[in-house]
C-alpha positions in Angstrom: 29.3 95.0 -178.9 31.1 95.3 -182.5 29.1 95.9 -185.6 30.3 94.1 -188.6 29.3 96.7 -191.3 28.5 94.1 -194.0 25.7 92.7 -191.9 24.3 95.6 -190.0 21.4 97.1 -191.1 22.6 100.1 -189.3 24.8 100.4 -192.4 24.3 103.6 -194.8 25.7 101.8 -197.8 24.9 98.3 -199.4 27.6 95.9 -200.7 27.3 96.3 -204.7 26.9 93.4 -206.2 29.8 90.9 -207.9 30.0 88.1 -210.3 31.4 85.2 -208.6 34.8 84.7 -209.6 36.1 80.5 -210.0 39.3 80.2 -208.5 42.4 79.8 -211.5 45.3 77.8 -211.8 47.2 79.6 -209.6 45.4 79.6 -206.6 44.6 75.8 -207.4 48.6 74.7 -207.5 49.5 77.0 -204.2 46.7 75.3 -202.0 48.7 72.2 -203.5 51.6 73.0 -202.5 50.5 74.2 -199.3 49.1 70.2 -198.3 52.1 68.6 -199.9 55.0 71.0 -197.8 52.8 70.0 -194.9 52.6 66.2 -195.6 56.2 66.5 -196.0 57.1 68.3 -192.9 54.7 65.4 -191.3 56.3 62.6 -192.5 60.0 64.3 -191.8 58.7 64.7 -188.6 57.7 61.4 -188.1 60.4 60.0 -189.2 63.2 62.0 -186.7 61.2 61.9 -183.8 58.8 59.1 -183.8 55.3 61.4 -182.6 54.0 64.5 -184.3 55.1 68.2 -182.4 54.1 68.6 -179.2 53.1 64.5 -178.7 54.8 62.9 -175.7 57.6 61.2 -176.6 57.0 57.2 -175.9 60.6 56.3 -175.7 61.5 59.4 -173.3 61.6 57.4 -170.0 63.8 59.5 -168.2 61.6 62.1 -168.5 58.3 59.8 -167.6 60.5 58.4 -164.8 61.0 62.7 -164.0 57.5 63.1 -164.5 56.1 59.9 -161.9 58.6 61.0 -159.2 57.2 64.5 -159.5 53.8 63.3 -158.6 55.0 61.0 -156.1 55.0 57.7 -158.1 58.1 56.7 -156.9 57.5 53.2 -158.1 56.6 54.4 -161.4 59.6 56.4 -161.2 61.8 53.5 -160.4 60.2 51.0 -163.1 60.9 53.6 -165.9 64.3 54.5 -164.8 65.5 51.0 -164.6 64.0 50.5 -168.2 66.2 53.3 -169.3 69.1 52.5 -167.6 69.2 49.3 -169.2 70.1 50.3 -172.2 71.7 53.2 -171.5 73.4 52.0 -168.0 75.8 55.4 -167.6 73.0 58.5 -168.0 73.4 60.6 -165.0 69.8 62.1 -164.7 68.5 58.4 -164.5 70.7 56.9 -162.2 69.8 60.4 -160.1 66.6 59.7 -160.6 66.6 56.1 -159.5 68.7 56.3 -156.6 66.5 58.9 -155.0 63.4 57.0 -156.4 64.2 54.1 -154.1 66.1 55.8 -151.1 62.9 57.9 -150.6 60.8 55.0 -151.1 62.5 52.8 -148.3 61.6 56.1 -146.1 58.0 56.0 -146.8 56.9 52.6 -145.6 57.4 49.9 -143.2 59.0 47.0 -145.4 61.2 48.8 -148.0 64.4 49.1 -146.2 65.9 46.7 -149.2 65.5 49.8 -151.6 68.7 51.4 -150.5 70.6 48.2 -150.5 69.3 47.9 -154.1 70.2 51.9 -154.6 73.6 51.3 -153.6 73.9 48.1 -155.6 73.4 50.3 -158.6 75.4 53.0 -157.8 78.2 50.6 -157.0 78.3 49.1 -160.5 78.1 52.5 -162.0 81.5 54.0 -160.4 82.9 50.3 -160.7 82.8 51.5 -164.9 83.2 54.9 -164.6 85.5 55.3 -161.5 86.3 58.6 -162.0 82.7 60.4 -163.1 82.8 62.9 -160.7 78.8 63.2 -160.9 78.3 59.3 -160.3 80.7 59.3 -157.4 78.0 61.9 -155.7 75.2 59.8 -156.4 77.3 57.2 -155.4 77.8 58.8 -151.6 74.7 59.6 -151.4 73.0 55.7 -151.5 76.3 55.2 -149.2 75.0 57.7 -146.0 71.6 55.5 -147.0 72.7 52.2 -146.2 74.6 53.6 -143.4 78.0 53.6 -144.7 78.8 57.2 -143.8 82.6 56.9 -143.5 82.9 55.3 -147.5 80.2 58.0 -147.7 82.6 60.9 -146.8 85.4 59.8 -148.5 83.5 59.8 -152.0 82.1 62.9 -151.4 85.1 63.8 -151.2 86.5 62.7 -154.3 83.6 63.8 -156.1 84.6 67.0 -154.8 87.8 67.6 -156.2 86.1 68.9 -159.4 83.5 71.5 -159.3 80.6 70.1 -161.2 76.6 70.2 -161.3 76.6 66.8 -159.0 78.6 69.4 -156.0 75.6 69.9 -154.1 74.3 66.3 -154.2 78.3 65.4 -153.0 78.0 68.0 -150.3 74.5 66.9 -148.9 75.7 63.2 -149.1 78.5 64.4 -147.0 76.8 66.4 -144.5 74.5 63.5 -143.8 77.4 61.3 -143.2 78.9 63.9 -140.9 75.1 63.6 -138.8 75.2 60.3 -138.7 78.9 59.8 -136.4 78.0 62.7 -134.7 79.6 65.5 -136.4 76.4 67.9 -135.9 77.9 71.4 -136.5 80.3 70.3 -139.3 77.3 68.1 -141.1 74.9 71.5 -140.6 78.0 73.8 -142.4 78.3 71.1 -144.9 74.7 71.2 -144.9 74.1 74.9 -145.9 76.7 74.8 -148.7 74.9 72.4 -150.3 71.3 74.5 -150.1 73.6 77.4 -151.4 75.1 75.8 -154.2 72.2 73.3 -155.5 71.4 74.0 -159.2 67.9 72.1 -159.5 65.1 71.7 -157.6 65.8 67.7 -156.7 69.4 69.0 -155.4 67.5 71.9 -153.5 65.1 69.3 -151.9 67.8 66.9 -150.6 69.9 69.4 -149.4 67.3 71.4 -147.2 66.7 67.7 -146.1 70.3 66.9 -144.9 70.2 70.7 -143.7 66.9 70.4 -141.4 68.4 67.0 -139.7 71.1 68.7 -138.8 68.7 71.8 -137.2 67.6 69.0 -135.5 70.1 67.4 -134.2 71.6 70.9 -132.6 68.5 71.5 -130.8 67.3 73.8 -133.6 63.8 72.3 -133.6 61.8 75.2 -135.0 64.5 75.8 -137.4 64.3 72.0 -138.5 60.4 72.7 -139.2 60.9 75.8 -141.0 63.7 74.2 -143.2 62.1 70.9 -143.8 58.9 73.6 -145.0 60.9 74.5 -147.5 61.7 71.2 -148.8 57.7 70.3 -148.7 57.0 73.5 -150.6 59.0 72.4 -153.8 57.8 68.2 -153.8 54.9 68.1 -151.3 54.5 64.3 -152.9 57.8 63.0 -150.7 56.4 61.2 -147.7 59.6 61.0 -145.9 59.4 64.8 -145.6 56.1 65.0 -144.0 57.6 62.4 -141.7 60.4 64.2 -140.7 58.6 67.1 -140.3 56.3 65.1 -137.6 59.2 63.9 -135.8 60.8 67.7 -135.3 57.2 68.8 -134.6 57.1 66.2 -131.2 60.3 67.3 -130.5 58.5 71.0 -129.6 55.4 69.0 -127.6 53.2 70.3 -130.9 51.0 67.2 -131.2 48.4 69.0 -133.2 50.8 69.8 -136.1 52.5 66.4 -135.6 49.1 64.5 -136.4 48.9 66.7 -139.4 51.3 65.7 -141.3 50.7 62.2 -140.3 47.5 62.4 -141.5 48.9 64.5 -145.0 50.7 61.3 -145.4 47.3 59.4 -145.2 46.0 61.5 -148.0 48.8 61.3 -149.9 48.8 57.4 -149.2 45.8 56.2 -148.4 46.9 52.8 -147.2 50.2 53.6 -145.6 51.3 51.3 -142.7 54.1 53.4 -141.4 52.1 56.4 -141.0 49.0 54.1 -139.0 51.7 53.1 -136.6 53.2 56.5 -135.9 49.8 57.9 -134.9 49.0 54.8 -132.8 52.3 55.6 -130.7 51.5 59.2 -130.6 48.0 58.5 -129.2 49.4 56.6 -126.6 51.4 59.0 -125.6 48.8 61.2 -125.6 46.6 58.6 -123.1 44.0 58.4 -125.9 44.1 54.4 -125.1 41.0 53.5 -127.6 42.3 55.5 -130.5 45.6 54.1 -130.2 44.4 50.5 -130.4 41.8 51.4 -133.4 45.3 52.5 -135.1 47.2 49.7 -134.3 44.5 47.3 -134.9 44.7 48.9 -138.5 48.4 48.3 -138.4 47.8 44.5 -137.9 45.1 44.3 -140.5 47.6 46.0 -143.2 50.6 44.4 -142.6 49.9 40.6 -140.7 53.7 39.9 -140.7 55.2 43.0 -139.3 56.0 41.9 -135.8 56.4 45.8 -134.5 52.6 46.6 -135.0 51.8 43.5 -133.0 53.9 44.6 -130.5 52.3 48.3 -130.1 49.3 46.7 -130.3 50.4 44.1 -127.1 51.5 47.2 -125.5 48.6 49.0 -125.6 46.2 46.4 -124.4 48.6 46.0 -121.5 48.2 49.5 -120.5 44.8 49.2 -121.0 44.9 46.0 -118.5 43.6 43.8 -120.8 46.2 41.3 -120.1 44.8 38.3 -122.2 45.0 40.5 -125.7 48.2 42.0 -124.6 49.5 38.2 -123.9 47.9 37.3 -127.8 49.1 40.0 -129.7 52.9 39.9 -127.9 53.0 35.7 -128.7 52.1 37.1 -132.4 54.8 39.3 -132.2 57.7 37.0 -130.7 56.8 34.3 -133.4 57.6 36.4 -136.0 60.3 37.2 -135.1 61.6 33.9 -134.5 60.2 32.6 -137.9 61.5 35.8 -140.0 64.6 34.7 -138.2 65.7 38.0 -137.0 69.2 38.1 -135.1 69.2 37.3 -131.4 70.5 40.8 -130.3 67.9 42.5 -132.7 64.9 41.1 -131.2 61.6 43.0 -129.1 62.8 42.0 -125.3 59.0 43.4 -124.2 57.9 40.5 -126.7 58.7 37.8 -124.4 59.2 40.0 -121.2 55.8 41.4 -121.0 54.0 38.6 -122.4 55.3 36.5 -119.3 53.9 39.8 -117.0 50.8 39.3 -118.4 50.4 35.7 -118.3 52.0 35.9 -114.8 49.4 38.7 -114.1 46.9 36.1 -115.4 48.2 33.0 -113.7 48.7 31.4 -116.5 51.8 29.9 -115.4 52.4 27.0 -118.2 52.5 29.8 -120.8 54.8 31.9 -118.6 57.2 29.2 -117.9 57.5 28.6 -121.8 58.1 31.5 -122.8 60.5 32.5 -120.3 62.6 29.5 -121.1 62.2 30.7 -124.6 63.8 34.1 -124.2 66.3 31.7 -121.8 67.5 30.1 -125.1 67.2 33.4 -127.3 69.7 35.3 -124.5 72.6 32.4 -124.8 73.6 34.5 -127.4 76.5 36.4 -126.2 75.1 39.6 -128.1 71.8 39.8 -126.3 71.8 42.6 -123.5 68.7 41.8 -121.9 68.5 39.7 -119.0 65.1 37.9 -117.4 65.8 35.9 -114.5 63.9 34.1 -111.9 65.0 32.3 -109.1 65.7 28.3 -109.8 62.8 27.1 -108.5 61.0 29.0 -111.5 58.1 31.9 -110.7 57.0 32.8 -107.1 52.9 32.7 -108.3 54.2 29.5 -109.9 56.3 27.5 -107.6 54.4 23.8 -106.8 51.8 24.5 -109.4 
């Protein structure tokens, strides 16, 4: 405890008394001068940067559009950058941000595979202007090996390689995943570790431990995948594409437990996230839990009415279950979606019609069976459809004279 001597009673001397003094001119024009330097600095300040020191900056959106992708708001992220990039349609760090914003995005849910088109739309009009920006050709190659373009992926990596500049590692991941993706496993995981060793920020360090772990993966290096993709976790827990991945190399070991982890990290992350619902549906059925997997994929449904693929896990299960009359319902759900979202022919569920007619075959409903199989009929005339259903040409045995 400190004593102050001018209070304390423990004190051996007393403060002598003194005439109260009125403050003069001089101490009168300083304090003056004082609140008029700092009304001027103030107003100086104002006027340069819009917000007094320390303030956030309301015009800064590439650093807002930094900030929301840091705390995975990658839609925030995406709206801010776009703003930016509007007016100011050649900054690197927001067309960075952006690209990654909605290649991420289109990882972490069901129905945003248009992101990367839109990610490569962008990218393309950037190098269309600036042809030979070294830093936008990496971006560039990197929405490329998104959309699945991994040959014009390689060959602007490439070229953005030529020159050593701070986009090198971003080039070098794009090429490495392009490499992965035709099959090129041990060049795409060289390619791969070049870029972890030569990123120069933490959003180059991220992607490239990515592109690095798929390539673990896909040389049988499963632990090694997990450990990598850790890494990437560590610095931007927030990307759910990550905590997917990181499932997938997980099953790939038998682990289950940790599997279901980060499926359900994902869930906490994203409360109402469709893609994660559906991944733990299939991993209970795998896991024979029958009831659990139709809980998730009845959530599935609820969430996301118009995605044929949850309607058909949720077909499959009951069929499994040998509930043949939901399996039949939910599998009809399933192939009229896909007819009315027009999907291609050779891109269509086969099991959608197949099993559906097993089921109402199973049943013995046989006007429901003989429709749908002359559905699928029509659908197969395609010449790209593989799948073939045939019964004899009197129709279905259980069938025949009914």
């Amino acid at each position: 405890m400190r004593l102050q001597r001018s209070r304390s009673r423990l004190s051996f001397r007393q403060r002598r008394w003194q005439p109260r003094r009125s403050p003069g001119c001089a101490s009168l024009i300083f304090s003056a001068l004082l609140v008029m330097g700092a009304a001027m600095m103030a107003v100086l300040w104002m006027g340069r940067f819009g917000t007094p020191p320390n303030a956030p900056q309301k015009n800064d959106l590439v650093g807002a559009a930094q900030a929301a992708f840091e705390r995975g708001d990658l839609s925030g992220a995406i709206n801010h950058a776009r703003q930016h990039l509007a007016n100011a349609p050649d900054d690197i760090n927001a067309l960075y941000i952006l690209t990654r914003a909605l290649i991420y995005r289109s990882y972490s849910e069901y129905n945003r595979d248009a992101d990367r088109a839109s990610a490569l739309a962008i990218t393309t009009e950037a190098v269309t202007r600036n042809p030979n920006n070294s830093d936008m050709l990496a971006i560039h190659a990197l929405a490329l090996q998104a959309e699945n373009r991994p040959a014009e992926a390689a060959t602007t990596a490439e070229r953005a390689l030529k020159e050593d500049t701070p986009a090198s590692a971003i080039a070098r991941t794009a090429l490495a995943l392009a490499y992965d993706s035709v099959g090129s496993y041990e060049t795409a995981l060289r390619e791969s570790e070049r870029a972890v060793n030569t990123a120069n920020s933490r959003a180059a360090l991220v992607d490239a431990l990515r592109a690095q772990a798929i390539s673990q993966r896909d040389v049988g290096r499963y632990q090694d995948a997990i450990t990598t993709v850790d890494r990437a976790i560590a610095l931007d827990e927030h990307l759910l594409a990550l905590h997917f991945e990181r499932a997938q190399y997980a099953l790939l070991l038998g682990n289950s437990d940790s599997a279901t982890v980060s499926y359900f990290t994902i869930l906490t992350h994203d409360e109402n996230n469709v893609k994660a619902r559906l991944r733990l549906c299939e991993l209970s059925s795998v896991m024979r839990e029958r009831e659990r997997a139709v809980e998730y994929c009845h959530a599935v449904t609820e969430r996301a009415p118009s995605w044929s693929e949850g309607w058909y896990r949720l077909g499959m299960e009951y069929f499994l279950q040998g509930n043949f009359e939901e399996a039949q319902g939910s599998l009809r759900r399933c192939a009229t979606l896909q007819t009315l979202q027009n999907v291609p022919a050779a891109d269509r569920r086969f099991e959608c019609w197949y099993i559906q007619g097993q089921a109402a075959e199973i049943r013995g409903d046989c006007p429901s069976l003989i429709a749908i199989y002359n559905e699928w009929r029509t659908i197969a005339a395609d010449a790209a459809v593989r799948e073939r259903w045939t019964y004899p040409p009197e129709g279905p045995t259980g069938c025949v004279g009914r």
